[in-house]
NUMAR-283057 format. One line per field, with one value per residue (C-alpha): z, y, x; chain; residue in one letter. Coordinates in pm, whole numbers, plus 50000, padded with zeros to 5 digits. Layout:
REM NUMAR-283057
Z <- [Z | ...] .
Y <- [Y | ...] .
X <- [X | ...] .
c <- [A | ...] .
r <- [A | ...] .
REM end
This chain:
REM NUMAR-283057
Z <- [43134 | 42763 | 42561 | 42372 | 42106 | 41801 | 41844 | 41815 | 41495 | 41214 | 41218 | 40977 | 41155 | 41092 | 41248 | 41378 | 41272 | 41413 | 41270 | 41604 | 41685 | 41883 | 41638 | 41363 | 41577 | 41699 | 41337 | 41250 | 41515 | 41433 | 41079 | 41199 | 41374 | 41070 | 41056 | 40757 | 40827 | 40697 | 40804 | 40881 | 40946 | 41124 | 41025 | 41319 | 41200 | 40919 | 40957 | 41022 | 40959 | 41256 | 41504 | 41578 | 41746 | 41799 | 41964 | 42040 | 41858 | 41650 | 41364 | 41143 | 40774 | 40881 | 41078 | 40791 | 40569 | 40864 | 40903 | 40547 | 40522 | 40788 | 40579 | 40306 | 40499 | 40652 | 40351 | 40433 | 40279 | 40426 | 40415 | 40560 | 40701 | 40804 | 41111 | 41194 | 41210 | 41438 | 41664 | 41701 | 41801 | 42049 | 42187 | 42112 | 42182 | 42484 | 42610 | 42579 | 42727 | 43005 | 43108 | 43072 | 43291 | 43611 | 43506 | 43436 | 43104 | 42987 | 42565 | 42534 | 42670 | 42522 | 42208 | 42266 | 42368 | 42061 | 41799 | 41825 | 41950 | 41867 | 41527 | 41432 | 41533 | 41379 | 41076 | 41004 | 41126 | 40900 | 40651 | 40758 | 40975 | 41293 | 41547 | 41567 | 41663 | 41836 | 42008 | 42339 | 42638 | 42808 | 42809 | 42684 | 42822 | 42688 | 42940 | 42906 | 42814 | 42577 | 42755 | 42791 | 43018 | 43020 | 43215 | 43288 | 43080 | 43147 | 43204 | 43470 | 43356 | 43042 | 43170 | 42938 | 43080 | 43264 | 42934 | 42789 | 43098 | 42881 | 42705 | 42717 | 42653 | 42273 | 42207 | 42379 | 42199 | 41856 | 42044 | 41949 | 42195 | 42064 | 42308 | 42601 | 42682 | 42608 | 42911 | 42730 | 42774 | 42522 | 42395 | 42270 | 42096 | 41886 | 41877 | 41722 | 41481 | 41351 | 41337 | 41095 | 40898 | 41076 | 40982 | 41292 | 41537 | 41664 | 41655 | 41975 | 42136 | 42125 | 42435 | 42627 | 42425 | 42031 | 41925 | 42135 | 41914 | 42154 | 42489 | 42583 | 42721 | 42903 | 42575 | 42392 | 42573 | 42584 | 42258 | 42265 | 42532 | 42534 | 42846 | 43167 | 43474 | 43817 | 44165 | 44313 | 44702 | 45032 | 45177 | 45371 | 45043 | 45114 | 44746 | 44692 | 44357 | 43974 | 43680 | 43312 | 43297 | 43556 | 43292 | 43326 | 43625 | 43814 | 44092 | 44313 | 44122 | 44273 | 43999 | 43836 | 44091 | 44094 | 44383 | 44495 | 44867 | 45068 | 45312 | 45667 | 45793 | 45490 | 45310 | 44944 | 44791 | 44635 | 44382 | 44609 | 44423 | 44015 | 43994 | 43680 | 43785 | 43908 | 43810 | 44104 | 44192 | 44555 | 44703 | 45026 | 45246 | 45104 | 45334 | 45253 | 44920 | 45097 | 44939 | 45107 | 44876 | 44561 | 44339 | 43996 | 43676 | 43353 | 43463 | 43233 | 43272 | 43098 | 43112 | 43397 | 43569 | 43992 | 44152 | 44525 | 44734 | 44657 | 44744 | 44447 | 44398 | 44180 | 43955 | 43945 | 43615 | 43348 | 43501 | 43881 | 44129 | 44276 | 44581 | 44793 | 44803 | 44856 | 44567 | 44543 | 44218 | 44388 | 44159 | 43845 | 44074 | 44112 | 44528 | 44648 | 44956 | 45021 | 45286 | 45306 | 45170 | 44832 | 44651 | 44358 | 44271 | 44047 | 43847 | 43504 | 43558 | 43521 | 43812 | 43707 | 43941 | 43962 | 44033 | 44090 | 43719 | 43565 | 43469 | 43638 | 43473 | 43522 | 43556 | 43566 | 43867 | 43896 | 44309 | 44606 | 44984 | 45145 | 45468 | 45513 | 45350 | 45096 | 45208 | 44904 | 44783 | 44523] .
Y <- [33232 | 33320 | 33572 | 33519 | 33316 | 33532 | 33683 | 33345 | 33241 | 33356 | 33197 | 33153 | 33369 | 33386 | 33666 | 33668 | 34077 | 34135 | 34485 | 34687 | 34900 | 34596 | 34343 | 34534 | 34631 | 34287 | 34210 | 34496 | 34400 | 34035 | 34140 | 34378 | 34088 | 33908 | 33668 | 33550 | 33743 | 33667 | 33857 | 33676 | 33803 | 33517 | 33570 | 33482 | 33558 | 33438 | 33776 | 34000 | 34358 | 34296 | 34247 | 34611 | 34898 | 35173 | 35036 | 34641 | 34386 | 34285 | 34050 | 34302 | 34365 | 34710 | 34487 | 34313 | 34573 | 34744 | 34463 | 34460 | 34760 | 34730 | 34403 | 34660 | 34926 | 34672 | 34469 | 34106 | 33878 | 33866 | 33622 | 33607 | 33255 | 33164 | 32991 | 33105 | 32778 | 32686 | 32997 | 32934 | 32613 | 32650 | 32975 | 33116 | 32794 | 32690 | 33081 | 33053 | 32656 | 32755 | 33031 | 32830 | 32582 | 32849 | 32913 | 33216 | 33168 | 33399 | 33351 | 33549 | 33282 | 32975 | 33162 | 33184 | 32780 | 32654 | 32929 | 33093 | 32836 | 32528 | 32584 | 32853 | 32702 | 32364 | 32485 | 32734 | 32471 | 32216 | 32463 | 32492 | 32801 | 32787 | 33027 | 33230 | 33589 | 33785 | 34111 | 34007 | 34164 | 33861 | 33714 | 33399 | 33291 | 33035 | 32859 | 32709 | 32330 | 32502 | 32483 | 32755 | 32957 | 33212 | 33516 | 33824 | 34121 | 34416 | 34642 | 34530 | 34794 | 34641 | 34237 | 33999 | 33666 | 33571 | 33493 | 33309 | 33090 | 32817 | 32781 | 32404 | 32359 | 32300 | 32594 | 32786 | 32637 | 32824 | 33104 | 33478 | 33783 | 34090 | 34332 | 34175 | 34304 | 34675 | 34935 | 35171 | 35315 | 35230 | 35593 | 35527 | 35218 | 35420 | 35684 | 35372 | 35271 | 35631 | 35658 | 35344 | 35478 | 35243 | 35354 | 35198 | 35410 | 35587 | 35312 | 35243 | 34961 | 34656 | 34603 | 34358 | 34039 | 34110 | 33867 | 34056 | 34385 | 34627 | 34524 | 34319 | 34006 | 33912 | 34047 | 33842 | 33519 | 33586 | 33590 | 33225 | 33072 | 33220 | 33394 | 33142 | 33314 | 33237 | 33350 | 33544 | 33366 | 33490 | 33266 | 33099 | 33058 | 33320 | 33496 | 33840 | 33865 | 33674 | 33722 | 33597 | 33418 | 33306 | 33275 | 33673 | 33691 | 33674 | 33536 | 33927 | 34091 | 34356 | 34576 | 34514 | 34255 | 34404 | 34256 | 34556 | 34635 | 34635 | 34390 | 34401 | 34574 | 34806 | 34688 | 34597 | 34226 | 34023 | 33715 | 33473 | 33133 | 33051 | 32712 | 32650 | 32291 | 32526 | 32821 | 33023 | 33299 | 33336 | 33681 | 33793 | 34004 | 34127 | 33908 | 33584 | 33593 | 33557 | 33238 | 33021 | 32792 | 32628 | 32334 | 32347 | 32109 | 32115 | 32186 | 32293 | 32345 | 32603 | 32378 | 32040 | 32001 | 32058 | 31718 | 31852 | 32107 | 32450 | 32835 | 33091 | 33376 | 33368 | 33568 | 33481 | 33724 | 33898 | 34240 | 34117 | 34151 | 33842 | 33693 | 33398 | 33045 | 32705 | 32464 | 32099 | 31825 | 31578 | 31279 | 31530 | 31811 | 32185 | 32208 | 32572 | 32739 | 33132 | 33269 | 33558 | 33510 | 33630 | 33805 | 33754 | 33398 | 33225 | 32871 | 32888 | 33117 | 33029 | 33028 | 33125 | 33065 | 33229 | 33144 | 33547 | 33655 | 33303 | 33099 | 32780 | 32685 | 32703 | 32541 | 32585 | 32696 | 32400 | 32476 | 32701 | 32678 | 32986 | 33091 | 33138 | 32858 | 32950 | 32797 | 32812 | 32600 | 32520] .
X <- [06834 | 06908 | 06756 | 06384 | 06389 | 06369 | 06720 | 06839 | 06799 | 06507 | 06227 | 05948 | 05639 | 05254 | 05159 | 04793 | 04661 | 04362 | 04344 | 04437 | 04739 | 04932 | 04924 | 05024 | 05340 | 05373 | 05430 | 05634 | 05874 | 05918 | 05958 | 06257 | 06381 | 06480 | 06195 | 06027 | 05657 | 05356 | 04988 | 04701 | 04363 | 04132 | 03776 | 03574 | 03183 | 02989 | 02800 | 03121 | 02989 | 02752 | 03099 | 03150 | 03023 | 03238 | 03531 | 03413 | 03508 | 03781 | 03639 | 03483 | 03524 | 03652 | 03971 | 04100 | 04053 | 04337 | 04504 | 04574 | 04674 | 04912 | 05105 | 05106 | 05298 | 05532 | 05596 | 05441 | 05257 | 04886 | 04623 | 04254 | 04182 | 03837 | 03800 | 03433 | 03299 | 03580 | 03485 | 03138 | 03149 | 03434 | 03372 | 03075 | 02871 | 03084 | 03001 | 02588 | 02655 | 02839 | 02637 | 02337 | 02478 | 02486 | 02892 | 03075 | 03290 | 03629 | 03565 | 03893 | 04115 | 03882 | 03983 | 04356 | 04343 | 04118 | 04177 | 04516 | 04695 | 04477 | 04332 | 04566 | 04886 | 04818 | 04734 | 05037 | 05284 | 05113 | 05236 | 05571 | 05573 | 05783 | 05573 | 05269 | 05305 | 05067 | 05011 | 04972 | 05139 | 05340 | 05683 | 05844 | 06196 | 06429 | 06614 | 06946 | 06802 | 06600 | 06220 | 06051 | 05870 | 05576 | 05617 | 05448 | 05461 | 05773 | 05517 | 05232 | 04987 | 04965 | 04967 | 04774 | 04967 | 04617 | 04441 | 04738 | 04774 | 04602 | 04903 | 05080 | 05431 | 05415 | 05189 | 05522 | 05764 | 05579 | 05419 | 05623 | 05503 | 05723 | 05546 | 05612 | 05941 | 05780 | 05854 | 05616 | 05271 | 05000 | 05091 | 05411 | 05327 | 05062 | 05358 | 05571 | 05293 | 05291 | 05628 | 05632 | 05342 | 05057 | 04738 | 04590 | 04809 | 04526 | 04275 | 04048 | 04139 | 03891 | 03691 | 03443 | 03342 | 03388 | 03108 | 02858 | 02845 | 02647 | 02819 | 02443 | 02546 | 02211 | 02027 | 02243 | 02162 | 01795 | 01837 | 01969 | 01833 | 01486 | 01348 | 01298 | 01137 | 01245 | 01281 | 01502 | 01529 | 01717 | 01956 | 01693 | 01442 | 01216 | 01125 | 01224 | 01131 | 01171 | 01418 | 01357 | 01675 | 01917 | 02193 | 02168 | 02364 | 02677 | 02845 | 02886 | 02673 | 02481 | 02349 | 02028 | 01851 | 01505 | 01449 | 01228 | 01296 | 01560 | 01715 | 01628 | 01970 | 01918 | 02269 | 02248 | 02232 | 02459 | 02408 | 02516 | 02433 | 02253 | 02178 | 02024 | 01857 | 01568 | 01639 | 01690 | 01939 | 02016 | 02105 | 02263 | 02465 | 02825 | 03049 | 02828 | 03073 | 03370 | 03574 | 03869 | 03898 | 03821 | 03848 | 03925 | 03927 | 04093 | 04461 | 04724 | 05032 | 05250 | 05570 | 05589 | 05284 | 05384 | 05364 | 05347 | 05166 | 05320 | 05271 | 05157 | 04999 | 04671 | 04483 | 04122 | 04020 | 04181 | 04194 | 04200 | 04479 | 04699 | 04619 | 04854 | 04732 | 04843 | 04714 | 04801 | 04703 | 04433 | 04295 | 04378 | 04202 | 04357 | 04278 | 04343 | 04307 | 04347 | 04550 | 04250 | 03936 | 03839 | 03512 | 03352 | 03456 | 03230 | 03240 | 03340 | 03624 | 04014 | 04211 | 04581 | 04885 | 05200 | 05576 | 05652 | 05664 | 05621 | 05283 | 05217 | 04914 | 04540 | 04246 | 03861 | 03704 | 03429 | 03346 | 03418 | 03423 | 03261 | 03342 | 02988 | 02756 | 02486 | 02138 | 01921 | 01663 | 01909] .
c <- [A | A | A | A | A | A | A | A | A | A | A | A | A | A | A | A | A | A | A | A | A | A | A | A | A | A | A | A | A | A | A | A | A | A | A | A | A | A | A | A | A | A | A | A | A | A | A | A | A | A | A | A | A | A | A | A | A | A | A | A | A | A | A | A | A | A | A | A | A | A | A | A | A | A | A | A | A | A | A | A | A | A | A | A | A | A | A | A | A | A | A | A | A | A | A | A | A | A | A | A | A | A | A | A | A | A | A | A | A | A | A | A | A | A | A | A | A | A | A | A | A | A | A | A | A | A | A | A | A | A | A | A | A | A | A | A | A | A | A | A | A | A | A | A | A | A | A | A | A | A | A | A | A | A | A | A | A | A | A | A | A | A | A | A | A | A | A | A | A | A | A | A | A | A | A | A | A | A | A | A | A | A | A | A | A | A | A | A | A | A | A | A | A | A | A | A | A | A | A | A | A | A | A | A | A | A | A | A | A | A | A | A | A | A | A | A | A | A | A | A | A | A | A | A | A | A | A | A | A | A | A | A | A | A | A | A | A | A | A | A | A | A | A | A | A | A | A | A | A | A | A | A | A | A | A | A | A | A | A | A | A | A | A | A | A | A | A | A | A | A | A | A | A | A | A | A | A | A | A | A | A | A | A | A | A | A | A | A | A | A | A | A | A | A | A | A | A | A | A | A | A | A | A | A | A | A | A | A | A | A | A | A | A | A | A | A | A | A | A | A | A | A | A | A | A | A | A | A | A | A | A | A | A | A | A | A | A | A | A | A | A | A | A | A | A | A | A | A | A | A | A | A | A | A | A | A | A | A | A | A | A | A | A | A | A | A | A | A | A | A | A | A | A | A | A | A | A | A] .
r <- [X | X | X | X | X | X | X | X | X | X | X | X | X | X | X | X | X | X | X | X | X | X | X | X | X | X | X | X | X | X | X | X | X | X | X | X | X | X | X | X | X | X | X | X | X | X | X | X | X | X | X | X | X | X | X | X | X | X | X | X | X | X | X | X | X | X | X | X | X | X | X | X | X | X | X | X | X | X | X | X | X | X | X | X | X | X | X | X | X | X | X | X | X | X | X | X | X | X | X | X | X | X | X | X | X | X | X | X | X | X | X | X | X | X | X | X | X | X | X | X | X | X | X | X | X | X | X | X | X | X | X | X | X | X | X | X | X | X | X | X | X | X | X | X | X | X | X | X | X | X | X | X | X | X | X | X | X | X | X | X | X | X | X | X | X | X | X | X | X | X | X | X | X | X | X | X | X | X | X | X | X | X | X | X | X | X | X | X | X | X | X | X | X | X | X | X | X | X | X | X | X | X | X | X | X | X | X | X | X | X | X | X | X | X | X | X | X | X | X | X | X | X | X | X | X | X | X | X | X | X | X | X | X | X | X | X | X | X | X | X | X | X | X | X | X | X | X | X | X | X | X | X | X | X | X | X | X | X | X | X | X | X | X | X | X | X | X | X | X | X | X | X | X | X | X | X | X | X | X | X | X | X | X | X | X | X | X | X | X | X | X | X | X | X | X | X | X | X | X | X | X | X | X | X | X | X | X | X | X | X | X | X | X | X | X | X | X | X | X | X | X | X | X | X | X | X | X | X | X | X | X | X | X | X | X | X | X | X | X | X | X | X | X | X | X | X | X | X | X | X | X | X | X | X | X | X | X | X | X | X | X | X | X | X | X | X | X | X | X | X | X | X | X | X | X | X | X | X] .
REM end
């Protein structure tokens, strides 16, 4: 293996700012690289002041105004680009759309596939840039015939390969992550951004889903989708209760069921099943979640697609743990079995494999096969 890229040879770099602490290093250290940098802010809302509340969010007025700043202090060129018709219709639509369909979106990786790397990408190599830099935690190696491979980040703690898994092999070949080689805790990259006169050093990280300003997801799709009343059924159909919406919940959720008493062996509930067609959400027992396998559509591949049956480890969500399976391509089909069953799986979500450090791919989870069935009236 050779060394990343940008110790190779400079490169002309749009660096995506989004106003926080890592992209503004990110930028810094591709500039001190040798690269030719220039700042861009992507504005993401048509109503941007609404984007924030304390630390969600990264699309505000507030963030370019940082962001700019930051070019200043590192001497780039900086830009705002608006792409907020691109975002709503590719992530914030596809979010409401997939919820309402009984699935359980990620709108951060949808927006690294069709903004950062989609929309963003083709427009800054249309203008003669070579990469896009971001501030994302994760690895890129060069190999010696040149391809290239995503890895997990140095530093584990800080891991954000999971919501770049959507990555294909062209979006690599332009994609700079100067982070991901950092050994370092979050501290001493705000100690770095001091140290280089980074106004955002000590700025709160972004959290939770920055086009959802107060943190209410179900509030915000009520909001969009209107209240729908429903039951809330047993595994053998008996009503428990209603909901106004069964977009409002979650595969293994157990909070905030109002089902009103408790089940017959006195151990709490878990959403078992939503299906939308009727607009019921089936509940149960703890180990009726338990998964061994799923199928999942969508594939791509972060470099040549595997064309036979092969052992990984997979995440199944962006702050999750790795678990083994076996996973083969069927009819254009991700097919995965676990060695030990797994919680909390739900449709919508990306499954990400693993080669050790290195991405495989992903795919979106369209089924599972649970150890125990789910009888609903669904």
């Amino acid at each position: 293996m050779t060394d990343t890229p940008q110790r190779i040879r400079p490169l002309r770099v749009l660096a995506a700012m989004s106003g926080g602490v890592d992209s503004a290093v990110a930028a810094a250290r591709a500039a001190d690289a040798g690269h030719d940098v220039t700042g861009v802010h992507l504005a993401l809302s048509a109503n941007p002041q609404s984007f924030r509340t304390g630390a969600r969010g990264c699309c505000t007025i507030e963030d370019s105004r940082d962001a700019r700043r930051a070019a200043d202090v590192i001497g780039i060129p900086f830009y705002v680009w608006d792409l907020a018709d691109r975002f709503r219709e590719d992530v914030v639509e596809d979010f409401v759309a997939e919820y309402e369909a009984g699935r359980t979106p990620n709108p951060c990786l949808r927006c690294n596939e069709k903004i950062k790397f989609a929309a963003l990408l083709d427009k800054a190599l249309a203008l003669g840039f070579d990469a896009v830099c971001t501030g994302h935690y994760a690895k890129i190696v060069t190999l010696a015939d040149g391809s290239r491979e995503l890895h997990r980040a140095s530093d584990m703690a800080k891991d954000q390969s999971y919501v770049l898994g959507v990555l294909d092999e062209k979006q690599l070949a332009h994609a700079l992550f100067p982070l991901g080689d950092t050994l370092t805790t979050k501290e001493e990259i705000r100690a770095e951004a001091e140290r280089r006169g980074l106004a955002v050093a000590k700025k709160p990280d972004s959290h939770d889903i920055c086009f959802i300003a107060d943190g209410d997801t179900q509030g915000f799709l009520a909001k969009r989708l209107g209240k729908a009343e429903g039951d809330i059924v047993d595994e053998t159909g008996t009503k428990l209760g209603t909901h106004e919406g069964a977009y409002g919940f979650t595969i293994g959720q157990r909070k905030g069921l109002r089902i009103g008493h408790p089940a017959a062996d006195g151990k709490p509930r878990y959403v078992l099943d939503i299906s939308p067609v009727n607009n019921t959400v089936t509940v149960g027992p703890a180990d009726a979640l338990d998964v061994t396998g799923l199928t999942a559509i969508k594939p791509r591949w972060c470099g040549t697609a595997p064309t036979a049956p092969g052992v990984y480890t997979a995440q199944l969500r962006a702050h999750g743990g790795e678990t083994e399976v076996s996973a083969e391509l069927v009819d254009g089909e991700l097919r995965v079995t676990f060695t030990d069953p797994v919680r909390g799986v739900a449709p919508g979500q990306a499954i990400v494999l693993y080669d050790d450090t290195r991405v495989v791919g992903s795919a979106t989870i369209a089924s599972t096969v649970r150890r125990q069935p789910v009888t609903s009236t669904s």
